[in-house]
VEXFI-665753 format. One line per field, with one value per atom (N, C-alpha, C, O): residue number from 0; atom name; x, y, z. Coordinates in Angstrom, 1 decimal, padded with zeros to 4 digits, always signed. Example, Ala and Ser with C-alpha at 12.3 -4.5 7.8 and 13.67 -1.06 7.14 Angstrom:
! residues 2
pos = c(0 | 0 | 0 | 0 | 1 | 1 | 1 | 1) .
site = c(N | CA | C | O | N | CA | C | O) .
u = c(+013.2 | +012.3 | +013.2 | +014.2 | +012.8 | +013.7 | +012.9 | +013.4) .
v = c(-005.7 | -004.5 | -003.3 | -003.3 | -002.2 | -001.1 | +000.0 | +001.1) .
w = c(+007.8 | +007.8 | +007.8 | +008.5 | +007.1 | +007.1 | +007.9 | +008.0) .
//
This chain:
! residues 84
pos = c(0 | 0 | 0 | 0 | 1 | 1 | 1 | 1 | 2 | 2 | 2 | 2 | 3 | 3 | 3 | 3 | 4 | 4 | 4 | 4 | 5 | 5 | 5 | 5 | 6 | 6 | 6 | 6 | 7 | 7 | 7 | 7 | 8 | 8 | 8 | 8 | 9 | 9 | 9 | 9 | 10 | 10 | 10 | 10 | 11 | 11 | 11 | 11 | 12 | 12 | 12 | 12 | 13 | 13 | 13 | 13 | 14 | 14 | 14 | 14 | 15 | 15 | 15 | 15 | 16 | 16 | 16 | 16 | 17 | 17 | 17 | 17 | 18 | 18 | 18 | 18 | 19 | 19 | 19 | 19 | 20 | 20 | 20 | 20 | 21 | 21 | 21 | 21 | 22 | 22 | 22 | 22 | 23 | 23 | 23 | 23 | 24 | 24 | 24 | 24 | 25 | 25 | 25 | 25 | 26 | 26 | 26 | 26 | 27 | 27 | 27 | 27 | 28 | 28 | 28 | 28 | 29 | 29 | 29 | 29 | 30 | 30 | 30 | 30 | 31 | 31 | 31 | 31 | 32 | 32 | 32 | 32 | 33 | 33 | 33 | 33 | 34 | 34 | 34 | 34 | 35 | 35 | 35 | 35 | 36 | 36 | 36 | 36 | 37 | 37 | 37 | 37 | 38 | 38 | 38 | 38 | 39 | 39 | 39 | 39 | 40 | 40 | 40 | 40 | 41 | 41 | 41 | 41 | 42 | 42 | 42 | 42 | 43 | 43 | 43 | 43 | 44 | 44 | 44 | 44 | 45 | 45 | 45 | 45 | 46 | 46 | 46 | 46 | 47 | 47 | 47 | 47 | 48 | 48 | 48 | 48 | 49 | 49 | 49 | 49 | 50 | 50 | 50 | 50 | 51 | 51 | 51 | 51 | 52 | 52 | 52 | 52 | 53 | 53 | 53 | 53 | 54 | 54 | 54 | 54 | 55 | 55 | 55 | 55 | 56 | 56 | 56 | 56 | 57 | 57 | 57 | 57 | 58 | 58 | 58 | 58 | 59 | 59 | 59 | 59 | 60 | 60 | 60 | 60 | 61 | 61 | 61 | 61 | 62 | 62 | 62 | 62 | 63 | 63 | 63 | 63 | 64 | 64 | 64 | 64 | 65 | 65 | 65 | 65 | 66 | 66 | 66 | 66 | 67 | 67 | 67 | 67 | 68 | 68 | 68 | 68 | 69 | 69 | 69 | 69 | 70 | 70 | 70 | 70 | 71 | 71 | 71 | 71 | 72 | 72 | 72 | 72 | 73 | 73 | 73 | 73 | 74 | 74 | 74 | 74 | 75 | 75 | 75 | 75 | 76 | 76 | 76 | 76 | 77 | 77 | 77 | 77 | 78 | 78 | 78 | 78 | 79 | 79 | 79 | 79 | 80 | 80 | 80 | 80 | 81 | 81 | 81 | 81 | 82 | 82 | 82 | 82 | 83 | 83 | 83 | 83) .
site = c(N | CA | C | O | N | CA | C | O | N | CA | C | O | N | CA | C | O | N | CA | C | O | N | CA | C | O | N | CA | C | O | N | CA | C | O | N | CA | C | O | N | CA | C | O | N | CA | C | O | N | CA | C | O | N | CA | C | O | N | CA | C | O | N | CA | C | O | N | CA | C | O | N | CA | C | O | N | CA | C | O | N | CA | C | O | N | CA | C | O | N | CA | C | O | N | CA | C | O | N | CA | C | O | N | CA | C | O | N | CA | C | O | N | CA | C | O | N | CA | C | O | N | CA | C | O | N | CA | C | O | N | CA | C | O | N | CA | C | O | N | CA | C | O | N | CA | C | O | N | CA | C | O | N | CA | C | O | N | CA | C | O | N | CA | C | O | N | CA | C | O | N | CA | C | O | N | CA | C | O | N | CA | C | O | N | CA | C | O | N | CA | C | O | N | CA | C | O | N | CA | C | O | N | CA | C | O | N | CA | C | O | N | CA | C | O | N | CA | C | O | N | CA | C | O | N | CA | C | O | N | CA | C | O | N | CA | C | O | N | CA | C | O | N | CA | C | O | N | CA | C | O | N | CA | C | O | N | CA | C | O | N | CA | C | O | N | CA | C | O | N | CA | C | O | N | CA | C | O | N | CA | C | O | N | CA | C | O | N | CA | C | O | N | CA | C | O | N | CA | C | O | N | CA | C | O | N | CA | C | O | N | CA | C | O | N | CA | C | O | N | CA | C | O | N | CA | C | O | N | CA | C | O | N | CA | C | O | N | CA | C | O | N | CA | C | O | N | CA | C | O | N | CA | C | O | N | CA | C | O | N | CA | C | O | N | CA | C | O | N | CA | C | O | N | CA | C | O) .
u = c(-012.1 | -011.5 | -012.2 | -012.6 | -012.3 | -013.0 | -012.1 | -010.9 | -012.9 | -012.3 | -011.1 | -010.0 | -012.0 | -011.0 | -010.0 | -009.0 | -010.1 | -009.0 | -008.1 | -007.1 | -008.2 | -007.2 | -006.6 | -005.4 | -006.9 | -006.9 | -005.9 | -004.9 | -006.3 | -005.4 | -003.8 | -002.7 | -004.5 | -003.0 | -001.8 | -000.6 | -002.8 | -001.7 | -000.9 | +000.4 | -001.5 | -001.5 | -000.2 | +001.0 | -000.8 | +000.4 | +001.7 | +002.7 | +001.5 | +002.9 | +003.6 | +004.8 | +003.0 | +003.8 | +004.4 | +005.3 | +003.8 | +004.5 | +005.9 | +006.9 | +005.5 | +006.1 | +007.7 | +008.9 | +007.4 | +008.1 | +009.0 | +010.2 | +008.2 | +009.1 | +010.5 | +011.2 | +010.9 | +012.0 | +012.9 | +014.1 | +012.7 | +013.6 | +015.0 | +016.1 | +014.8 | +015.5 | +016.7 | +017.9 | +016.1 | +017.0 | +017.9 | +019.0 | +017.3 | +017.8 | +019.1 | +020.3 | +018.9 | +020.0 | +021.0 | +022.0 | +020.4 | +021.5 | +022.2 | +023.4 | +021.9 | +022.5 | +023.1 | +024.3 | +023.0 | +024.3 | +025.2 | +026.2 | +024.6 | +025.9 | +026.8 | +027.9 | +026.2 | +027.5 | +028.2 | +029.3 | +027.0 | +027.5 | +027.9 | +029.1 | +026.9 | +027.3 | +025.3 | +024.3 | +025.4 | +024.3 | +024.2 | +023.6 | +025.1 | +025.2 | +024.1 | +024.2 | +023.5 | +022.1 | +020.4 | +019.2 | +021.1 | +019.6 | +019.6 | +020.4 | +018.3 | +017.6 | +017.6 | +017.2 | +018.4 | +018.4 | +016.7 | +016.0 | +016.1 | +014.6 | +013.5 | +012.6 | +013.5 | +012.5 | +012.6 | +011.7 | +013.8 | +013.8 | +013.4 | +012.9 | +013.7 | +013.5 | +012.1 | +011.6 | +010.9 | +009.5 | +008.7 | +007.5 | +009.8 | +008.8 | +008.9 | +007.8 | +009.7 | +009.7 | +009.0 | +008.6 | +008.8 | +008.1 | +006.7 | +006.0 | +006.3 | +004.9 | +004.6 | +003.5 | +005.4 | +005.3 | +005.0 | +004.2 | +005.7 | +005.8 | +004.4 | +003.8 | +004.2 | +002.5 | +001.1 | +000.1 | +001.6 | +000.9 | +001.0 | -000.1 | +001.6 | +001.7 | +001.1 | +000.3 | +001.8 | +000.5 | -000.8 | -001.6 | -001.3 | -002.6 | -003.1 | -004.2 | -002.3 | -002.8 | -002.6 | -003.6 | -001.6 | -001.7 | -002.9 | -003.8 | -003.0 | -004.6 | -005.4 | -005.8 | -005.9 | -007.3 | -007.0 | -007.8 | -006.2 | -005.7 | -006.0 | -006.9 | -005.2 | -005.1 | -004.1 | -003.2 | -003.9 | -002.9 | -002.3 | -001.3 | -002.7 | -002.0 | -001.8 | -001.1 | -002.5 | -001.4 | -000.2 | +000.8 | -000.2 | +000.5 | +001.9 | +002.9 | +001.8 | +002.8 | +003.0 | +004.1 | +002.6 | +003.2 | +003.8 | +005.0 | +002.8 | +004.0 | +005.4 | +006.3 | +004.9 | +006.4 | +007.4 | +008.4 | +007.2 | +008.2 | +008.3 | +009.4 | +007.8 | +008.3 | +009.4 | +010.4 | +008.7 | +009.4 | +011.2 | +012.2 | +010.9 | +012.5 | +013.4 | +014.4 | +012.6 | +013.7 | +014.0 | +015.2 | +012.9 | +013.3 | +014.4 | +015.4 | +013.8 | +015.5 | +016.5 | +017.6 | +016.7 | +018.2 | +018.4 | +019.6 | +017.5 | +018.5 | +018.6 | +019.4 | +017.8 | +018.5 | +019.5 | +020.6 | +019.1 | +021.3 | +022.3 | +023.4 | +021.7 | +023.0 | +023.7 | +024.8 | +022.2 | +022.6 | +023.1 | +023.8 | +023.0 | +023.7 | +025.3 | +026.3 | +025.2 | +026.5 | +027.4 | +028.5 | +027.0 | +027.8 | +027.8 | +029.0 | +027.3 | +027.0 | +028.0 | +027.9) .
v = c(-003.8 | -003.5 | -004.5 | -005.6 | -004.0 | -005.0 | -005.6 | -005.4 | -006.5 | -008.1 | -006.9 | -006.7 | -006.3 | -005.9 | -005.0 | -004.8 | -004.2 | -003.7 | -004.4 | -004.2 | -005.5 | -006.4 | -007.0 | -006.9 | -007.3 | -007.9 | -006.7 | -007.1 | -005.5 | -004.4 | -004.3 | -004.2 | -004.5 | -003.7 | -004.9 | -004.9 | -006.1 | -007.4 | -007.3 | -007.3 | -007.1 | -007.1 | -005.8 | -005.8 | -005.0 | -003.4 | -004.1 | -003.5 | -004.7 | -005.2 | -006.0 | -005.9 | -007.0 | -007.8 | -007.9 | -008.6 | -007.0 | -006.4 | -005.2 | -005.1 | -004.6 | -003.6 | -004.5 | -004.1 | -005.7 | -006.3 | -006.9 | -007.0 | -007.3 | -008.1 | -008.0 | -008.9 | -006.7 | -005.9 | -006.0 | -006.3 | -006.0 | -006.1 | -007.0 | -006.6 | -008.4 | -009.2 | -009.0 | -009.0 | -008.7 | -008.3 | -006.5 | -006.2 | -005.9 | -004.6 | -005.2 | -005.0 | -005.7 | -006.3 | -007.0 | -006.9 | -008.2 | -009.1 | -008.2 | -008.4 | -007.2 | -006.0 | -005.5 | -005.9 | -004.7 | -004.3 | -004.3 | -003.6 | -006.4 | -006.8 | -007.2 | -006.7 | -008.3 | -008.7 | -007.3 | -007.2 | -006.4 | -005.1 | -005.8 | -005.7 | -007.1 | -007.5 | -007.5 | -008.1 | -006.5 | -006.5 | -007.5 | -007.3 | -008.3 | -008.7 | -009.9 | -010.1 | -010.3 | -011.3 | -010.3 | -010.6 | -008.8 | -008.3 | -007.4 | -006.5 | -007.8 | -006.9 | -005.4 | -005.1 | -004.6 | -003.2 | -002.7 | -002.0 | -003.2 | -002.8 | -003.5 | -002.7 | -004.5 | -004.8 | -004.6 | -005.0 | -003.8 | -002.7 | -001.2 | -000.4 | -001.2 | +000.5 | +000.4 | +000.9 | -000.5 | -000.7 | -000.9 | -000.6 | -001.8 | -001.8 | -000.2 | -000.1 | +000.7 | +001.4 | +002.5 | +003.2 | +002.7 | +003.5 | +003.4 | +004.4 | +001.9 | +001.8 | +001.9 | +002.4 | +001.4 | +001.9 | +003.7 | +004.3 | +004.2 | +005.5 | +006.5 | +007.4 | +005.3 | +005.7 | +005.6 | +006.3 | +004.2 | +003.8 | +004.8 | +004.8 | +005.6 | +006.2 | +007.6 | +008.1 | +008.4 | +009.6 | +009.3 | +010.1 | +007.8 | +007.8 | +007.5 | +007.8 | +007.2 | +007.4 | +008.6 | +009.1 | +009.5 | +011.0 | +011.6 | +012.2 | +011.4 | +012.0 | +011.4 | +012.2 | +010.4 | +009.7 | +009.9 | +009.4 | +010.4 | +010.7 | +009.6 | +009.6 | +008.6 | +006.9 | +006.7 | +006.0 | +007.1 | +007.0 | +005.7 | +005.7 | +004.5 | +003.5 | +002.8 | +001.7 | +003.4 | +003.4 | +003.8 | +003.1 | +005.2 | +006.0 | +005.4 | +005.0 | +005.3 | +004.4 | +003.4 | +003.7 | +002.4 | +001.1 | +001.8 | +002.0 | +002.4 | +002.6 | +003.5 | +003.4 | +004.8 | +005.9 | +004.5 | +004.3 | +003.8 | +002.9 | +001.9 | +002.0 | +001.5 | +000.1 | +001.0 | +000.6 | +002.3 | +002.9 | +003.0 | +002.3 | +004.1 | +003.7 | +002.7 | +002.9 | +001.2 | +000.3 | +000.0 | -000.2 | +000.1 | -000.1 | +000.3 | -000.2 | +001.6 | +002.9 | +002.6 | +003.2 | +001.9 | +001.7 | +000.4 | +000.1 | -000.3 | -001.6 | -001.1 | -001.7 | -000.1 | +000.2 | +001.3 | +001.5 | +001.9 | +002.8 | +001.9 | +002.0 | +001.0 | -000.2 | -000.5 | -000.5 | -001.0 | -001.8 | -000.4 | -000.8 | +000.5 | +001.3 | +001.3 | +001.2 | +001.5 | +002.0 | +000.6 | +000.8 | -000.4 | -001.8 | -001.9 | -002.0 | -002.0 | -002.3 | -003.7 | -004.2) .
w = c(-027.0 | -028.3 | -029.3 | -029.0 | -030.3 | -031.0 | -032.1 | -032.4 | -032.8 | -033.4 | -034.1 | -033.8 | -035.1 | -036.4 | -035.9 | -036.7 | -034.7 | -034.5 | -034.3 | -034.9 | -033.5 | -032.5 | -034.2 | -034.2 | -035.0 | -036.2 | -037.1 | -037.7 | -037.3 | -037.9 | -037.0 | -037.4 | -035.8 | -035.0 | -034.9 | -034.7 | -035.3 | -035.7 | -036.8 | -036.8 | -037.6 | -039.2 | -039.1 | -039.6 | -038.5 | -038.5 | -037.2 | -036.7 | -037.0 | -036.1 | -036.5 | -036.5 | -036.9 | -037.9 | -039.1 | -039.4 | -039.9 | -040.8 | -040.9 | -041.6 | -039.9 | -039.7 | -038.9 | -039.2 | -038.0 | -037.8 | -038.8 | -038.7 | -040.1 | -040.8 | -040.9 | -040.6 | -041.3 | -042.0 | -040.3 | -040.6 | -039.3 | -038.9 | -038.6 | -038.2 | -038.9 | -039.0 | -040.0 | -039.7 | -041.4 | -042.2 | -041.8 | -042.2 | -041.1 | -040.9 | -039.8 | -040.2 | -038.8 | -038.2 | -038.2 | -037.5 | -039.5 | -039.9 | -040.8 | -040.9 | -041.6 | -042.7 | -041.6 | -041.7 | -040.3 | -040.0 | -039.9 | -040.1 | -039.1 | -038.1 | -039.4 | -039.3 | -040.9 | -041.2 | -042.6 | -043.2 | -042.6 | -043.5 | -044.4 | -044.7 | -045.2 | -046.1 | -047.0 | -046.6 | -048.4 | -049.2 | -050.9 | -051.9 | -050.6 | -051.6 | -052.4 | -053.6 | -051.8 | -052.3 | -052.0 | -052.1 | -051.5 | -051.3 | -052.5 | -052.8 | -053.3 | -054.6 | -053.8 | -052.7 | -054.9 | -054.3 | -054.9 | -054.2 | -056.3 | -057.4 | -055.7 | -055.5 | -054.9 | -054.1 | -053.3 | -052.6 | -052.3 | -051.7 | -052.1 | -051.4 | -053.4 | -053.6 | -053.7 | -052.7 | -054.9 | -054.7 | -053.5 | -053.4 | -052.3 | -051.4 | -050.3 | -049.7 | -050.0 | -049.9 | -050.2 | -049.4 | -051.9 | -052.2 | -051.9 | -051.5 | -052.0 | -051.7 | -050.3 | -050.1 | -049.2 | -048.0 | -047.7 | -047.0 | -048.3 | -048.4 | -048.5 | -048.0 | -049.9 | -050.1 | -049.1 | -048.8 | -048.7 | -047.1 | -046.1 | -045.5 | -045.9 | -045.0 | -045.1 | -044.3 | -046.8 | -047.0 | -047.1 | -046.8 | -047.4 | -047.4 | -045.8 | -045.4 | -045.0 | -043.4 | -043.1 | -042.7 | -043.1 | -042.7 | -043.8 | -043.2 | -045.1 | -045.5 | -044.7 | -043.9 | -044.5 | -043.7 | -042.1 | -041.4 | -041.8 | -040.1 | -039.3 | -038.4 | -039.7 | -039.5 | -038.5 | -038.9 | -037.4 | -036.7 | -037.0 | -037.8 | -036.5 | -037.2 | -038.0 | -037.9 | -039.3 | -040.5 | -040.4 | -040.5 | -040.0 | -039.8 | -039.3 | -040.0 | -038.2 | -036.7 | -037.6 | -038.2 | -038.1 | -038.7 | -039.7 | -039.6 | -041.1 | -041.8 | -042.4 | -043.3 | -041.1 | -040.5 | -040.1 | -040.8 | -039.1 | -038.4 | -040.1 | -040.8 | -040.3 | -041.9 | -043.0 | -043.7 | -042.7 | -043.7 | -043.2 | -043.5 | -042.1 | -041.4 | -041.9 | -042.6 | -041.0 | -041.1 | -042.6 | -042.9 | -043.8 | -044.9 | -045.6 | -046.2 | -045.2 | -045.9 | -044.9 | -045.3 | -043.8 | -043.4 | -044.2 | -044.4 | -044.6 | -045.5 | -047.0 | -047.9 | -047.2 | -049.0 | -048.7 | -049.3 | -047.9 | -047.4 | -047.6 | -048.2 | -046.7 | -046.4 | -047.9 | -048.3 | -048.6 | -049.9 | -050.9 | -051.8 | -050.8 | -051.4 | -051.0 | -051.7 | -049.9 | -048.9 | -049.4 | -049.9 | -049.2 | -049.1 | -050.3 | -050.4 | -051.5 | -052.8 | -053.2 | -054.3) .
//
Protein backbone atom coordinates (compact mmCIF):
# COMPACT_ATOMS: atom_id res chain seq x y z
CA UNK A 1 0.00 0.00 0.00
CA UNK A 2 1.41 3.07 -0.42
CA UNK A 3 2.52 6.21 1.76
CA UNK A 4 -0.60 8.46 0.70
CA UNK A 5 -3.00 5.93 1.03
CA UNK A 6 -1.94 4.62 4.48
CA UNK A 7 -1.95 8.61 5.11
CA UNK A 8 -5.81 9.17 3.57
CA UNK A 9 -7.20 6.12 5.29
CA UNK A 10 -5.78 7.75 8.62
CA UNK A 11 -6.88 11.07 8.07
CA UNK A 12 -10.54 9.29 7.04
CA UNK A 13 -10.49 7.32 10.43
CA UNK A 14 -9.71 9.69 12.60
CA UNK A 15 -11.85 12.08 11.68
CA UNK A 16 -14.60 10.17 11.22
CA UNK A 17 -13.63 8.97 14.68
CA UNK A 18 -13.78 12.35 16.12
CA UNK A 19 -17.58 12.71 16.59
CA UNK A 20 -17.77 9.74 18.41
CA UNK A 21 -16.97 10.65 21.91
CA UNK A 22 -19.38 13.44 21.90
CA UNK A 23 -22.21 11.06 20.20
CA UNK A 24 -21.82 8.88 23.33
CA UNK A 25 -21.38 11.22 26.04
CA UNK A 26 -24.82 12.99 24.21
CA UNK A 27 -26.56 9.81 24.88
CA UNK A 28 -25.47 8.63 27.98
CA UNK A 29 -26.02 12.03 29.89
CA UNK A 30 -28.99 13.31 27.19
CA UNK A 31 -27.81 16.41 28.20
CA UNK A 32 -27.22 19.31 24.88
CA UNK A 33 -26.90 22.18 26.61
CA UNK A 34 -23.11 23.70 25.96
CA UNK A 35 -23.25 22.06 22.36
CA UNK A 36 -23.66 24.84 19.41
CA UNK A 37 -26.67 23.50 17.57
CA UNK A 38 -25.06 26.60 14.06
CA UNK A 39 -21.48 24.04 14.32
CA UNK A 40 -23.30 21.12 14.28
CA UNK A 41 -25.72 22.11 11.65
CA UNK A 42 -22.40 23.63 9.33
CA UNK A 43 -20.38 20.82 10.07
CA UNK A 44 -22.90 18.45 8.84
CA UNK A 45 -23.80 20.12 5.98
CA UNK A 46 -20.34 20.27 4.82
CA UNK A 47 -19.78 16.70 5.64
CA UNK A 48 -22.70 16.06 3.51
CA UNK A 49 -21.02 17.73 0.75
CA UNK A 50 -17.93 15.46 1.33
CA UNK A 51 -19.64 12.73 0.55
CA UNK A 52 -21.64 13.78 -2.84
CA UNK A 53 -18.38 14.79 -4.01
CA UNK A 54 -16.99 11.13 -3.24
CA UNK A 55 -20.12 9.36 -4.75
CA UNK A 56 -19.48 11.89 -7.94
CA UNK A 57 -15.65 10.90 -8.06
CA UNK A 58 -16.62 7.16 -7.02
CA UNK A 59 -14.20 7.55 -3.97
CA UNK A 60 -15.08 4.75 -1.98
CA UNK A 61 -13.41 6.15 0.93
CA UNK A 62 -14.55 9.32 0.88
CA UNK A 63 -17.51 7.84 0.66
CA UNK A 64 -17.19 5.23 3.90
CA UNK A 65 -15.59 8.04 6.08
CA UNK A 66 -18.01 10.52 5.17
CA UNK A 67 -21.63 8.34 4.95
CA UNK A 68 -20.31 7.08 8.57
CA UNK A 69 -19.17 11.14 9.91
CA UNK A 70 -22.31 12.09 8.57
CA UNK A 71 -24.44 9.52 10.67
CA UNK A 72 -22.81 10.07 13.89
CA UNK A 73 -23.19 13.90 13.28
CA UNK A 74 -26.94 13.90 12.72
CA UNK A 75 -27.36 11.73 15.92
CA UNK A 76 -25.82 14.59 18.00
CA UNK A 77 -27.89 17.53 16.17
CA UNK A 78 -31.19 15.13 16.78
CA UNK A 79 -30.09 14.92 20.20
CA UNK A 80 -29.46 18.70 20.39
CA UNK A 81 -32.69 19.27 18.89
CA UNK A 82 -34.53 16.58 20.93
CA UNK A 83 -32.85 17.77 24.34
CA UNK A 84 -32.80 21.50 23.54
Amino acid sequence: MEIINVIGLLAAFLTTASSLPQVIKTIRLKETRDISFWMWAFLSLGIFFWLIYGILRNDIPIILANGISLFLVLIVLGLKIKYK
